[in-house]
Structure formats: structure tokens, C-alpha cells
C-alpha positions, 0 to 999 in steps of 0.5 A: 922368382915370378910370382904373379903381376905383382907378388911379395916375395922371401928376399932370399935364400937363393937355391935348387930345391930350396928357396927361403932372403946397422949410423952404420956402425963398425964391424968391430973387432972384440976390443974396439968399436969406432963410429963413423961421423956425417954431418946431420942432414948432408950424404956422404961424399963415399961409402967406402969408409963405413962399408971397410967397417961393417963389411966383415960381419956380413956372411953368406950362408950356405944350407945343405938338407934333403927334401922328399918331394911328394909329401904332399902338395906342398912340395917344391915346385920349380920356380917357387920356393920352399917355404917351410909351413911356420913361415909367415910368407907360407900361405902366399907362396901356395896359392900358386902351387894348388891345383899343379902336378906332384913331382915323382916321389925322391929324396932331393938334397936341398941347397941354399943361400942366403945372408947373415952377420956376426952380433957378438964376437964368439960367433952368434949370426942373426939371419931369417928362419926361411934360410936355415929351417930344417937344414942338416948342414950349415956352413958360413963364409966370411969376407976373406974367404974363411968357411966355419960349420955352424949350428941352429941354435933357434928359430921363430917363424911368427917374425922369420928370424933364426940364430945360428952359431959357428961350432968350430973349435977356434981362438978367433975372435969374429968381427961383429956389430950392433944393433941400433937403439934408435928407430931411423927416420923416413928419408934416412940412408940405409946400406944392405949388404948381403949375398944375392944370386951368390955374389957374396959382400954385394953391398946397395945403398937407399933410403929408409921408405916408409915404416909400419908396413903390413906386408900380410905375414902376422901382426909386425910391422916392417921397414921399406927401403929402397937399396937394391935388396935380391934374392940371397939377401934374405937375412943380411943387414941394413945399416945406418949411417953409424954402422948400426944394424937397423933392420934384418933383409927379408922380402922384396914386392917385385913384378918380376922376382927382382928388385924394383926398390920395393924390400921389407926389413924386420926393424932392429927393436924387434930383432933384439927381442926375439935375438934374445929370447932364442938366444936363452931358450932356442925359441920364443914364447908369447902370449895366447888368448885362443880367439879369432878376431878381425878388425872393427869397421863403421857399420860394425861398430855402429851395430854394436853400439861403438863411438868409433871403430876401434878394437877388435871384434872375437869371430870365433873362441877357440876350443878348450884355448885360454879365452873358452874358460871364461864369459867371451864369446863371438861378437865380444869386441875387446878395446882394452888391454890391461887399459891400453886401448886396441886400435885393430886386430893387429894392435891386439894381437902385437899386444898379447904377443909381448905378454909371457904365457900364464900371465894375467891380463884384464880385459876391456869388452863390449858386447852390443854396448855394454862395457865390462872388463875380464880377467884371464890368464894367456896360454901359449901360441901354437905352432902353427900347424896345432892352430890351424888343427884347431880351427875347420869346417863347411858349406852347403837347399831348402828354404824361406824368404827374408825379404828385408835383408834380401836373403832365402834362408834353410836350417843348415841341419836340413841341408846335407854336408852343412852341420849342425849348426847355424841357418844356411843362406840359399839364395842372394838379391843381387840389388841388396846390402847382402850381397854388397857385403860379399855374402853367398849361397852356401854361406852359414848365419851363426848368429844375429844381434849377438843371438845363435841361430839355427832356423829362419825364424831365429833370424827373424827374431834376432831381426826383431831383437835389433831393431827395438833396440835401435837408438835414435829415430833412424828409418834404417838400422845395422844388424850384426851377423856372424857369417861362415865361409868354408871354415872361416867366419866374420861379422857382418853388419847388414842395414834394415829398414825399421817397420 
């Protein structure tokens, strides 16, 4: 799976068409549970005890489906995987569809491969949501050869974790195992057992590499290790040295598609939560604040009048969501929930995601200094194609010169395609703080010092507004714009000298 020089890629489902990726802890049978002992701080002379344990809760999976090819440009393209729209990994993948031809439009049948293992021993198996999304059919395959049907019971993309249950009639009771109650430490050793290229019970030994890692798919962290981890991996288990499952296989970042000792694993706190909530009701609820926000960096926060730059700063209140009921607008930067300060956008949004809809939650904002608290009730997270419906827009020659901040600017109502709203940046000074800041013709200026804007002399005085504000005797002072690009938009503090 090639993706460019450098890419991150779903460690799994192995496919045609379709291409989704525990102290080791006993596999157990349904009445016993036995613990593997190795000495604090010294490997293991061999493997193969804990492996001869947790081995028969690991499956393969196999996903039957059918796929029409040209429903749009986002159908399957040989050599890049199917990525299903919800899944966190989607917009990485089709960045390299754009621009390539439709295949003929058919009805394809779509197989796929990927891992998965037994948590309880009446058949539930955790795997990732990119392996069984959308399938018709679901088959499991045991160590010993053993296939069983099985069904959806749910998914949740936002962490690319699915529970699926064998629906067989049988007394068997299947072999399972836990996960860990406690996080493994950097230097740690880690098994990942699973099913890459189709070669089913491969098993692969590492260490624990690093935690918290962002690797761009929401506000979770991941687990890097650096056992063996390939394509079909994708929803098997890593196991601790006592048989514990510590995180669920889920991306690689290969140069090449194959492993280079770089995986991602959804660490096994996570998945017990969400394992739960799908378990009960087939999904996951979270709470939803309906904004737009970005992190807070230090011109940001010196424009606003922030000690340090924390929090997260609202780039846009989405329409009729949770947050336009109430007195919060763009350029609020929250730093407190219910007292708990934000660190980031990330923090906030990880925040928010373990509160249940419809719950209250107060919080902490500043607005240019000043520090209140707001009281609000969380909606529900949207899927994520009703997010992405609820956010768009564009850009767009005509114009006065801004000579201070090294922009000429035209009322976007004057420019045809542009809107109604905002001041339209029609031309950038190459040698100043604009352009450092990455802005461009054809860019929109929403507001400025926390005012909207909508002709060059808005902005003017919005410069005015900053700069008598300024404190200190500094001869130059940060002034914070709301800018869109295309149907995205941000804040920008840009410096001005005084006078």
C-alpha cells in the first residue's frame, strides 16, 4: 500500500476492493485465567508460554460486501484503500484520489481481511471499524481452523473501533482476554498478534515506543510500538507481558505500505469505553459544543490578552448547534471546563467527547481579556457527513490600500463569487507579517480586534480599536483577524507598529 514518500496508513484490512488494519494475559478458557510471571525490568528468555496462551482469542476476520465503484470520486482506486467516509484516516486517503479517473460504473463484490479477538467467552470480538463497516457478511476464523458467522453489533469511527459477535447456535465457550487496567510504560514489551497479508496467528514482538501520539485522526491519542504491525493487522491485539490486551492495531507510517517499526494502537482505556457503550447501545454518544476551534499560539494570545497560550480559540459557532444559543461567538477563547483547565483544541475536544449529550457544562472564555463563564447544555456529535453539511463557502478584485499591515483590500459584496460577508484581500506585500502569516489573495477578513467587518474602513478601525487598547509602551502591537480560506477559516494575529 504506496501511499506517498512518507504516508500513515489503516494497518489493516487486507483486500480486493477493499482495503480497512493484553502482561500478556491468558487467553482463557471460561473458567480459568492464568498469569504469566517475568521478573521486573529482565525480558523473557522465550515467548512461546504467553503466546500458547493468548494465541486462541486472536481471529481473522474475513468481510464479504458489494461496492458500486462510480458513486462518486471516492471510489475505490487500485492500491488505495476504501476508506469508509466516518473513518478518521478518510481524508488522508483521498487526497491522492483527486483529480484521478472514474472507474466504469458495476456492482463489485468487496473482500476483506483483517484481525480481531475474543473479550468475553460467548463470542463478542473488538476489531477496527475500517475492517467491517458496511459488510454483508462477516466470518471469523479461529487458531484451530474453526469458522463461525458473525454480526455488527456497532461501530464508532471517531476512534475506528467496531464490536462484532459470532451468531452461530453453539455450546462452545470461546476463549478470550482481557484488557489491561493499567497504561504500559515507554520501554515496555509488546506481542501483536493478528492476521497480515492473510497469514493468520502471525505473532511480532516490540516495545512500547512512545504514548500520546496524534497521528491527525480527532482529538485521541495512540500508542507507537514498534513490533512488526501489516497490512491485515489491522484490529488485532497487543499484548503485555501478563496476556493483557494494551492496545487494538490500527495504522502503520510506512514509506512503502509495509512495516518500518513505526504502528499506532488505540490504547486499551479508550477501548473499554467505547467497547462498552457499543456493547449497550450499538453506538457512541458524545457531547457537542457546535464550534470550530484551533489551538492558541503566542501571538494569539498576546492579541487577546492570554498570559500564555492555552485554551482554544472558537474560529466559527456552528449554525443552530448547542454553542449559537448562547453569548459565544468566533474569537472566544474557551480555557475552562467545568474548572478543568483546556491545554489545546484537542484537550477541549477530548473534554467535551467524554460528556453525555444534554448535559450541563460551564464554561470558562475570554474575549480580548476579559474572563466570564457560560452555562450550556452539550447537543450530540453528528455524523460526520451532517458536520461537514453544516459547514462551507468561498473566495474571490477591486480595492484600498492597508499599507501598515501590507494588504489591499475590497468589500467582498463588490467582488462577484465572494459573499456577502467580510473584506476581501486582493493583494499581498511580499516582505510583510501578512504574508509570513500565510495569507493570500482571495482570502476573506471576517472580523478584526473581535469586530465584523465588511469595507476596508471596518478594518481600519478595527486597526484603531487595537491599537488604543494596546498595553504597555510596546512601539508594535498584535491584532487578531478572522480570516477564511475557501470554507475554512482562522485566526491570525498580525503586528502593527503604533502611530
Amino acid at each position: 500500500m504506496l501511499l506517498a514518500a512518507t504516508a500513515l496508513v489503516a494497518a489493516g484490512a487486507i483486500g480486493l476492493s477493499f482495503n480497512p488494519s493484553v502482561p500478556l494475559a491468558v487467553a482463557e478458557t471460561a473458567q480459568t485465567q492464568q498469569t504469566v510471571e517475568t521478573p521486573y525490568g529482565r525480558a523473557p528468555l522465550s515467548f512461546a508460554d504467553l503466546v500458547q496462551k493468548v494465541k486462541p482469542a486472536v481471529v481473522s476476520i474475513n468481510v464479504k460486501g458489494e461496492l458500486n465503484t462510480a458513486e462518486n470520486d471516492e471510489s475505490p482506486i487500485p492500491g488505495l484503500p476504501d476508506v469508509p467516509e466516518d473513518n478518521p484516516l478518510h481524508d488522508f486517503f483521498n487526497q491522492f484520489r483527486k483529480g484521478m479517473p472514474k472507474p466504469p460504473s458495476k456492482h463489485n463484490p468487496s473482500l476483506a481481511q483483517g484481525s480481531g479477538f475474543f473479550i468475553s467467552d460467548d463470542g463478542y470480538i473488538v476489531t477496527n471499524n475500517h475492517v467491517v463497516e458496511d459488510a454483508d457478511d462477516i466470518t471469523v476464523t479461529m487458531e484451530d481452523g474453526a469458522k463461525f458467522d458473525a454480526k455488527l453489533i456497532g461501530t464508532d469511527p471517531r476512534t475506528d473501533l467496531a464490536l462484532v459477535k459470532v451468531t452461530e447456535d453453539t455450546d462452545k465457550k470461546f476463549p478470550y482476554v482481557n484488557l489491561s487496567e493499567k497504561d504500559p510504560r515507554v520501554g515496555d514489551w509488546v506481542l501483536a498478534v493478528g492476521n497480515p497479508f492473510g497469514l493468520g496467528g502471525t505473532v511480532t514482538a516490540g516495545i512500547i515506543s512512545a504514548h500520546n501520539r496524534d497521528i491527525g485522526s480527532g482529538p485521541y491519542d495512540y500508542l507507537q510500538i514498534d513490533a512488526a504491525v501489516n497490512r491485515g493487522n489491522s484490529g488485532g491485539p497487543s499484548f503485555d507481558l501478563d496476556g493483557n490486551v494494551i492496545g487494538v492495531n490500527t495504522a502503520i507510517f510506512s514509506p512503502s505500505g509495509g512495516n518500518v517499526g513505526i504502528a499506532f494502537a488505540v490504547p486499551a482505556a479508550l477501548v473499554k469505553q467505547v467497547v462498552q457503550d457499543l456493547k449497550d447501545d450499538g453506538s457512541v454518544d458524545r457531547g457537542w459544543l457546535g464550534v470550530v476551534i484551533q489551538n492558541v499560539n503566542d501571538d494569539i494570545a498576546d492579541s487577546v490578552g492570554l498570559s500564555e497560550p492555552k485554551g482554544a480559540m472558537i474560529t466559527k459557532v456552528t449554525e443552530d448547534g448547542p454553542a449559537s444559543k448562547e453569548d459565544i461567538k468566533a474569537g472566544d477563547v474557551i480555557v475552562e471546563v467545568n474548572g478543568d483547565e483546556v491545554e489545546d483544541s484537542r484537550d477541549l475536544a477530548r473534554k467535551i467527547a467524554e460528556l453525555e449529550p444534554d448535559t450541563s457544562v460551564k464554561l470558562a472564555i475570554v474575549r480580548y481579556g476579559d474572563k466570564r463563564e457560560v452555562d450550556m447544555t452539550l447537543g450530540s456529535f453528528p455524523s460526520a457527513k451532517k458536520l461537514a453539511s453544516l459547514q462551507k463557502e468561498e473566495p474571490a478584485d477591486q480595492s484600498e490600500q492597508m499599507e501598515k499591515l501590507g494588504l489591499s483590500l475590497a468589500p467582498a459584496a463588490k467582488i462577484p463569487g465572494a459573499g456577502e460577508e467580510g473584506v476581501v484581500i486582493v493583494d499581498v506585500d511580499s516582505d510583510s507579517d501578512a504574508a509570513d502569516k500565510g495569507l493570500k489573495p482571495g482570502d476573506i477578513i471576517l472580523q478584526v480586534a473581535g469586530v465584523d467587518v465588511s469595507t476596508p474602513s471596518d478594518v481600519a478601525k478595527g486597526l484603531a480599536k487595537a491599537t488604543e487598547s494596546a498595553k504597555g509602551d510596546k512601539d508594535k502591537v498584535k491584532v487578531l483577524m478572522q480570516v477564511k480560506t475557501g470554507d475554512q477559516s482562522r485566526f491570525v494575529a498580525l503586528t502593527q507598529k503604533k502611530g
